[in-house]
VOPAMAR-117183 format. One record per residue (C-alpha): x, y, z. Coordinates in pm, whole numbers, padded with zeros to 5 digits, always signed. Layout:
<pts>
XYZ...
</pts>
This chain:
<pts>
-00353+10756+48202-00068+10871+48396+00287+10772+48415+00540+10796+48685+00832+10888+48525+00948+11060+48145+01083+10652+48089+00716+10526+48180+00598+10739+47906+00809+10649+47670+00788+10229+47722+00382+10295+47706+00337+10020+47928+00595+09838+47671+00401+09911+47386+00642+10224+47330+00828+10054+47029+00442+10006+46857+00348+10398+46940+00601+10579+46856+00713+10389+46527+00363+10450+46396+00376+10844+46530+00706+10863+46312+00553+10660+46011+00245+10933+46042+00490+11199+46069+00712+11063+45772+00359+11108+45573+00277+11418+45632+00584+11527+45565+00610+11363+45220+00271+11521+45142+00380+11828+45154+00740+11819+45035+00708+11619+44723+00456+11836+44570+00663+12116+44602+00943+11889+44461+00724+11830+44148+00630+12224+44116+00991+12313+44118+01090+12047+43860+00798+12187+43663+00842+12504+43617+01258+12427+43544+01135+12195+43278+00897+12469+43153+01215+12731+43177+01401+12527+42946+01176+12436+42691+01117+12836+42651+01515+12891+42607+01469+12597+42335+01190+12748+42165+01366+13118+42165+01678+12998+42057+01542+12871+41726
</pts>
């Protein structure tokens, strides 16, 4: 498929609304799945950090 201009491409034969909310959605996604893990790890091991000063402090 080919478009004649950069604004073709982006209506997508006005379907452009359609594609590129679900490319951003996808995106979004992917971007979660690798953030919030990382999230939790962090969280983790400052939970873990503090219950070791708690424990040495007795």
């Amino acid at each position: 498929m080919s478009f004649a201009s950069v604004g073709d491409f982006i209506a997508m034969g006005h379907h452009g609304v359609y594609v590129w909310t679900s490319y951003g959605i996808c995106l979004a996604v992917l971007v979660l799945n690798v953030a919030l893990p990382i999230l939790a790890r962090r969280r983790y091991l400052q939970q873990e950090a503090r219950r070791l000063r708690r424990e040495n402090a007795k």
